[in-house]
C-alpha positions in Angstrom: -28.0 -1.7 -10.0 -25.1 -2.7 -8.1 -24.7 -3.7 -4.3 -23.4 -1.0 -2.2 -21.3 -2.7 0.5 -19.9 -0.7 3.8 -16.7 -1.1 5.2 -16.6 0.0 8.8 -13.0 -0.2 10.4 -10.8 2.5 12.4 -8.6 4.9 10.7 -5.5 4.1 12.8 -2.7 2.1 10.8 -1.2 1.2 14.7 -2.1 -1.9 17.0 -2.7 -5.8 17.8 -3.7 -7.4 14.5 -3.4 -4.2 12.8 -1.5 -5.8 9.9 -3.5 -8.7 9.7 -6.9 -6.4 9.6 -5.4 -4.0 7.4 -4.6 -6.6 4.5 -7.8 -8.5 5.0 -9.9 -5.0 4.6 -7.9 -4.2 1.4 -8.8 -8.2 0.0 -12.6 -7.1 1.3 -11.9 -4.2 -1.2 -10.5 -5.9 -4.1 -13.4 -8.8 -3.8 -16.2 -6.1 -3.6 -14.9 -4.3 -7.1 -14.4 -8.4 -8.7 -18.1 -8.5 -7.6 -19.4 -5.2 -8.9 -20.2 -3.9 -5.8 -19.4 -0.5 -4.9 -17.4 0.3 -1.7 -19.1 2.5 0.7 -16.7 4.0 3.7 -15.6 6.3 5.8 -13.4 7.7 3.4 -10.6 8.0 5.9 -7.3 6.0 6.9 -6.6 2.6 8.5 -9.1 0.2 7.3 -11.2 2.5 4.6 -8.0 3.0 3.1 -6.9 -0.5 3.0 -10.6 -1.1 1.2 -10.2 1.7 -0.7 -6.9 0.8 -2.1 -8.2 -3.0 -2.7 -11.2 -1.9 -5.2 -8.9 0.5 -6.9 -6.4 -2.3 -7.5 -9.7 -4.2 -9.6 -10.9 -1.3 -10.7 -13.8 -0.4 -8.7 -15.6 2.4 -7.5 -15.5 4.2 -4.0 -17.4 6.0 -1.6 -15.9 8.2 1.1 -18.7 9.5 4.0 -15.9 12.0 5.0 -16.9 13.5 9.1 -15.4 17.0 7.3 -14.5 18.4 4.5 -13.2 16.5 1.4 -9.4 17.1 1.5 -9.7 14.1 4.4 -10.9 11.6 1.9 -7.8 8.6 1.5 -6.2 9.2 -2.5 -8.4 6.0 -3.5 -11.7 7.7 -2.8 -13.5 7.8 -6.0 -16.1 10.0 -4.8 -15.7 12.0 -1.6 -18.5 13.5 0.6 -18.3 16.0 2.5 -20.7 16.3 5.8 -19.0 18.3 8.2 -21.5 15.7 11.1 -18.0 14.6 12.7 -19.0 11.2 14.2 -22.8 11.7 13.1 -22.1 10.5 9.9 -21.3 7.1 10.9 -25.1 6.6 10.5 -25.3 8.1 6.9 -22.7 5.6 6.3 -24.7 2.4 7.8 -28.1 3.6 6.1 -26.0 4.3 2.5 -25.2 0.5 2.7 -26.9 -2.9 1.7 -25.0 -4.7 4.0 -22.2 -3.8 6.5 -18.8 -5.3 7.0 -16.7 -4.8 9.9 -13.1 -5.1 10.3 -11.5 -4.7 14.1 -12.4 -1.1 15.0 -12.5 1.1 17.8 -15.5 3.5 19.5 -16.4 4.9 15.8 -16.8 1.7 14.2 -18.6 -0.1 17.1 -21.0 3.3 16.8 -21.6 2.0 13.1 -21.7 -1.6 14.0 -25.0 -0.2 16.9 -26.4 1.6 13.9 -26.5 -2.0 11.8 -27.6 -4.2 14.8 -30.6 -1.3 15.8 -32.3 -0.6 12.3 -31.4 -4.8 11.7 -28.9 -3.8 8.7 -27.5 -6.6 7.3 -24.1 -7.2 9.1 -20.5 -9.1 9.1 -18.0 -9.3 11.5 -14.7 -10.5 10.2 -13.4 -12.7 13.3 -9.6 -12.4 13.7 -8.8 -8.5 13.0 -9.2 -7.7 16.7 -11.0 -4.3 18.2 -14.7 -4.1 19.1 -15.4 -6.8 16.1 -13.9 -9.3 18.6 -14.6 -8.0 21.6 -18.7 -8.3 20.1 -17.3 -11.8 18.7 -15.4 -13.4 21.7 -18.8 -12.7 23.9 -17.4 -9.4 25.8 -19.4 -6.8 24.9 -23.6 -7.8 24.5 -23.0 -10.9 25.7 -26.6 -11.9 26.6 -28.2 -9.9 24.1 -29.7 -11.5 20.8 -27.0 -11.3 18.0 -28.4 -10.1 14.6 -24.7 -10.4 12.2 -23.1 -12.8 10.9 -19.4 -14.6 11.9 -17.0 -14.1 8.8 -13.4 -15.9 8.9 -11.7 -14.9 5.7 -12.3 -11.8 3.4 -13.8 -14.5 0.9 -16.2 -15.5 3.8 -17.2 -12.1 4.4 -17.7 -11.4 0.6 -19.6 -14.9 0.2 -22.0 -14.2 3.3 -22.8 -10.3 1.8 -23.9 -11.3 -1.6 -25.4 -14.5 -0.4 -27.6 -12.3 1.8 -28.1 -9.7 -1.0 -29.1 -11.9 -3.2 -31.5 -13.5 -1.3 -35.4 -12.6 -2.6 -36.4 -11.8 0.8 -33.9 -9.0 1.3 -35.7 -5.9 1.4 -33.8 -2.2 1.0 
């Protein structure tokens, strides 16, 4: 059965590092579909479109979590679904998922990125595409709290780290 591996990233196109976070969620993307996973998201703009657009470029298969109806899903969502939950469904998103990867981000995807840390869902933060991934990474937010996820520094990194922990015999669903 194949991985299913969520992106979490905000659905704004606009910003510091946007361009650099944008291109490294749609290589993410691409590297999830060259590994068989299948790309779980948001279903949205921004980054889940970037990720989106990467597995479609290799052929793979994706998953939009829409917050409404399905005419919000990005044209590279494969299957689009509909909850109509707003902001709720970040959770259905995180507990969809084998393992989380986040890409810079604002208030929704550091809501996802709380969902991962409290039910100890595997989780990656890709250092470098700015938002709450490196606010969380830089030490500003949580600072003195435990860290359960994992540094990434590349897309490759990211990818590497998420199998590696999938793969593991000890990794429990």
């Amino acid at each position: 059965m194949p991985y299913l591996i969520g992106i979490c990233g905000s659905d704004d196109s606009n910003g510091p590092r946007m361009a650099t976070a944008l291109q490294i969620a749609e290589h993410v993307g691409g590297l999830i579909a060259r590994h068989h996973g299948i790309l779980i998201c948001g279903g949205r703009g921004g980054i889940m479109r970037a990720a989106c657009k990467g597995a479609k470029a290799e052929g793979g298969t994706t998953v939009g979590i829409l917050p409404g109806s399905k005419d919000e899903a990005n044209e590279y969502v494969d299957i689009p679904i509909p909850t109509y939950l707003g902001h709720v469904r970040n959770a259905l998103v995180v507990c969809a998922c084998d393992v989380i990867i986040a890409i810079g981000g604002r208030w929704g995807t550091l809501n996802e990125i709380s969902y991962a840390m409290s039910t100890n869902k595997p989780l990656i933060l890709i250092k470098g595409t700015g938002g709450c991934v490196d606010a969380i990474v830089e030490g500003c937010i949580m600072q003195h709290v435990e860290s359960t996820y994992h540094v990434a520094h590349s897309a490759e990194d990211a990818i590497h780290i998420a199998f590696s922990l999938l793969d593991k015999e000890t990794y429990k669903h």
